[in-house]
C-alpha positions in Angstrom: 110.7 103.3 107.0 111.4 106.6 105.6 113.6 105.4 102.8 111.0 102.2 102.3 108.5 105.2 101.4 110.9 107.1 99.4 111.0 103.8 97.1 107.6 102.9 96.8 106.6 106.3 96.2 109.5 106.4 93.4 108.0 102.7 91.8 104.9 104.2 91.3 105.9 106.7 89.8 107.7 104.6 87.3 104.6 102.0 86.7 102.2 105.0 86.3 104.7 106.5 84.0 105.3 103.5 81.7 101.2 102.7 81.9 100.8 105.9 79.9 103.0 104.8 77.0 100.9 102.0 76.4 98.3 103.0 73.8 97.2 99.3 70.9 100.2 100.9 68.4 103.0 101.2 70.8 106.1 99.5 70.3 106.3 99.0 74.4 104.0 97.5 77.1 104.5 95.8 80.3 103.6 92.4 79.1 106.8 92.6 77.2 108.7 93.6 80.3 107.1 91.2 83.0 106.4 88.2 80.9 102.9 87.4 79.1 99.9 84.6 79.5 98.6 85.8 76.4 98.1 84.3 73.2 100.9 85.8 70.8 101.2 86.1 67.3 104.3 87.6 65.6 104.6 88.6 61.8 108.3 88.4 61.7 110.6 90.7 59.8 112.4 88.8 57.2 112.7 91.1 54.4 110.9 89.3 51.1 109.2 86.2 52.5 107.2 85.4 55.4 107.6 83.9 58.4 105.0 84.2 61.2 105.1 82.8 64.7 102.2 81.4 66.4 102.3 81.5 70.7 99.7 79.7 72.7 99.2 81.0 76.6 100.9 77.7 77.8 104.1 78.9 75.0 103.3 75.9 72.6 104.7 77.2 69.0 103.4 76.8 66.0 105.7 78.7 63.2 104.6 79.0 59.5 106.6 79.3 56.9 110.5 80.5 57.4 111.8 83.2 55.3 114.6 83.3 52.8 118.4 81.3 53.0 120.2 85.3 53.4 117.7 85.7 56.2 117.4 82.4 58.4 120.3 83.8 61.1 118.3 86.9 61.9 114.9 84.5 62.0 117.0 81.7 64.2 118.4 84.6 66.3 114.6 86.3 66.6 112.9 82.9 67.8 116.2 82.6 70.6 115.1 85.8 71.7 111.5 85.4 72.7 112.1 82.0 74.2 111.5 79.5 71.5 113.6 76.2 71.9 111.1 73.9 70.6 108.5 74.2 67.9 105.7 72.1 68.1 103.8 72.7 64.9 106.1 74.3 61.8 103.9 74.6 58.4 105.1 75.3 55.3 102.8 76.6 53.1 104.1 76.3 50.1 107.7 75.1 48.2 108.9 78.5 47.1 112.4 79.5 48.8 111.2 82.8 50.1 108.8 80.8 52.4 111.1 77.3 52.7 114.7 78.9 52.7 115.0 79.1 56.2 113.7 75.4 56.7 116.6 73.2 57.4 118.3 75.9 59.3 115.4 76.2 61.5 115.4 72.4 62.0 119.0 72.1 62.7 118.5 75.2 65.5 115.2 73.9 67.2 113.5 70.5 68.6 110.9 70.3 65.6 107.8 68.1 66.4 105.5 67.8 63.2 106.0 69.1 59.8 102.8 70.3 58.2 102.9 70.6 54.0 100.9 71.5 51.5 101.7 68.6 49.4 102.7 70.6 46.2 106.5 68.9 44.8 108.7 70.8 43.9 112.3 70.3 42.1 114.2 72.6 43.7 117.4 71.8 45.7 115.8 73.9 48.6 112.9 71.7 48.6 115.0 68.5 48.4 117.5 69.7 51.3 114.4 70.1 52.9 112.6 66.8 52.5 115.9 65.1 53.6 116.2 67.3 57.0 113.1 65.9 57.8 113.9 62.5 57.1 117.0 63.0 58.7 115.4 63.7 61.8 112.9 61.7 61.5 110.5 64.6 61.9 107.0 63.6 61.8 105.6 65.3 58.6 101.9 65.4 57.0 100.5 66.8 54.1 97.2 68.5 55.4 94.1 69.2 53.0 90.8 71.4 53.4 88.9 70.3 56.2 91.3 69.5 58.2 91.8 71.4 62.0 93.6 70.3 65.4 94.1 71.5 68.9 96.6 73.1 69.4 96.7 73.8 73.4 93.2 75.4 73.4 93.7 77.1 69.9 92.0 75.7 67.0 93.1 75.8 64.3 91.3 75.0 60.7 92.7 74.4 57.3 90.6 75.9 54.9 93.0 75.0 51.6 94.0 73.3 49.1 91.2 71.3 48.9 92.5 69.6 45.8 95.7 69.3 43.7 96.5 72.4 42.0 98.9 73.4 38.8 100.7 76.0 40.9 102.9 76.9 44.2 100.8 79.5 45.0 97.5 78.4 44.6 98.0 75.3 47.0 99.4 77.6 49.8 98.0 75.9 52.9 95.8 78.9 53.9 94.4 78.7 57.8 92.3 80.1 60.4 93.6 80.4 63.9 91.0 80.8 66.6 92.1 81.8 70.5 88.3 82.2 72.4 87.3 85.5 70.3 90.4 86.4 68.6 90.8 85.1 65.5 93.7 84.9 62.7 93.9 84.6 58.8 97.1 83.2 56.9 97.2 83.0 53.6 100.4 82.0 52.4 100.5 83.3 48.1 96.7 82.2 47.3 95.7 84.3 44.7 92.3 85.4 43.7 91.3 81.6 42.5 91.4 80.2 45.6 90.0 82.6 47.5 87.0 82.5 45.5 87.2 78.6 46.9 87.7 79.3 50.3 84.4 81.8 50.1 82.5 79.6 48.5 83.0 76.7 50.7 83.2 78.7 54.4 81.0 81.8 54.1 81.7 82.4 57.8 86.1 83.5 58.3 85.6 87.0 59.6 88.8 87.8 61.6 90.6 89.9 63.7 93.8 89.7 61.8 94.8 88.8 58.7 98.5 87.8 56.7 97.9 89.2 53.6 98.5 86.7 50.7 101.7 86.7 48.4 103.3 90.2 50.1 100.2 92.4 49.0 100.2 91.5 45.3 97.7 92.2 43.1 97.1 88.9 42.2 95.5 88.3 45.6 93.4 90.0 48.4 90.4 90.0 46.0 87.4 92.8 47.3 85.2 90.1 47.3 87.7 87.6 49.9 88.2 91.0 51.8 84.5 91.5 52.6 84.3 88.2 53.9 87.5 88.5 56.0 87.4 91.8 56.9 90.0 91.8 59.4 90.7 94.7 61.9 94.0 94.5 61.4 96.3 93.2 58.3 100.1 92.3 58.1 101.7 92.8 55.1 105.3 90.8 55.1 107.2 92.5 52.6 110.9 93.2 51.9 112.1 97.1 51.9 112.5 98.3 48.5 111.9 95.1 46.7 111.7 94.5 43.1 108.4 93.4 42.4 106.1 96.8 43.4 105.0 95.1 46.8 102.6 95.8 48.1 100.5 97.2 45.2 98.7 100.4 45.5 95.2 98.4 44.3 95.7 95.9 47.4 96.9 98.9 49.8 93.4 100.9 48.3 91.1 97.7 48.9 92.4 97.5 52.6 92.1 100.5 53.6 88.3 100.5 51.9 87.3 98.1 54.6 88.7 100.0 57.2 91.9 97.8 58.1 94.4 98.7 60.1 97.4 98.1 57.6 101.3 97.2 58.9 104.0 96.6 56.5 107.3 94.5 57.9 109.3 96.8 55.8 107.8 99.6 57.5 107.1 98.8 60.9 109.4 95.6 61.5 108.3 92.7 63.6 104.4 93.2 64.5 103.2 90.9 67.4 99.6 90.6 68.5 98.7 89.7 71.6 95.3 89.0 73.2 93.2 87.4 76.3 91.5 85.5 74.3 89.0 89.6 73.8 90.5 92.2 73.4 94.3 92.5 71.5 97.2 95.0 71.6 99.5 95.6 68.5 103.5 96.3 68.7 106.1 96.9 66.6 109.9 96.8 66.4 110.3 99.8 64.4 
């Protein structure tokens, strides 16, 4: 009985202990120890592209977009880890390789349910490798359009663009908003200030929680005016260490912070997962 004391005494001490780690910008909590119900979103570290995991409480998957070619093993290996062996939903925003390099290797890794494009062709052979995958496995794909939502599980989730053909990649990045009860999440894919202008004009009302910011934090997006209607508590910025191209810019980084954003960088902090009840949220990092 004595030693049965001595134990319990000693657990408590440990759960009490690792309770007062826990703050919503620790890198640690017991949900990540024990096993979570809650609805998950990871901003995965992949250097210069993005790739973002989407978790429902019942661990349906939706994954968007996946990375460069040089970094698919450590985006394979990273889904492995957290449990993922099939992905229900996997979008692709748009046709550029730092979004679609990963594709085929993720498809040849994982059970892939439903393709969802943006529609926008492209003549690259890392677009056509990844057309034929899909064929190949006779993957059921569909080029989704403004207006569009599904159910994912009990998370909606809304297409808000293209609405239309556009002239370039970036510009007909499928851009969507995730809803979980009263969390809510932005992805943006590359739109750039143009569509954004769209999306405000045609849904006044996409206030979120969290927000990907568009095209790494370049210039070119994250317009003041998209930002006020957003204004998300919390913004990911997936970005590549030292990379060539000044991301993120010091304008978008200035307009963020003027809204009072909590800004992460995947360059800076690694992996940042979100979770929530469905109320309130917790933030972690890897780094």
């Amino acid at each position: 009985m004595k030693k049965f004391l001595s134990y319990l005494i000693i657990l408590t001490v440990v759960i009490v202990s690792l309770l007062s780690l826990q703050s919503e910008d620790s890198n640690f909590s017991l949900e990540s120890l024990f096993g979570s119900d809650d609805f998950e979103v990871h901003f995965i570290d992949v250097g210069q592209g993005d790739s973002s995991l989407v978790i429902t409480p019942n661990k349906k998957v939706m994954l968007i977009d996946a990375g460069t070619k040089e970094s698919f093993k450590g985006l394979v290996d990273y889904l492995k880890k957290v449990g993922v062996d099939t992905i229900d939903v996997f979008v692709l925003t748009h046709p550029h390789s730092d979004h679609i390099g990963g594709a085929v290797d993720i498809m040849n890794n994982f059970e892939v349910k439903q393709v969802l494009d943006s529609g926008f062709v492209h003549t690259s052979v890392t677009y056509e490798k990844y057309l034929d995958k899909i064929d190949e496995k006779n993957i059921s794909f569909k080029v989704v359009k403004a207006g569009d939502e599904f159910n994912l599980d009990g998370v909606l989730v809304s297409i808000l663009s293209p609405d239309k053909p556009k002239e370039d990649a970036n510009n007909s990045s499928v851009v969507m908003r995730v809803e979980y009860e009263d969390f809510s999440c932005m992805f943006t894919g590359d739109v750039e200030a143009q569509t954004e202008e769209e999306i405000i004009n045609s849904y006044p009302d996409i206030q979120s929680v969290c927000l990907k910011v568009a095209h790494h934090g370049s210039d070119t997006s994250s317009s003041k005016e998209f930002l006020d209607k957003v204004r998300p508590l919390v913004s990911v910025i997936e970005v590549g260490k030292d990379n060539p191209y000044g991301h993120p810019t010091k304008a978008v980084l200035k307009r963020l912070n003027s809204i009072g954003s909590k800004v992460y960088r995947t360059d800076l902090n690694g992996t940042v997962i979100i979770k929530s009840d469905g109320s309130d949220y917790s933030v972690e990092t890897t780094k």
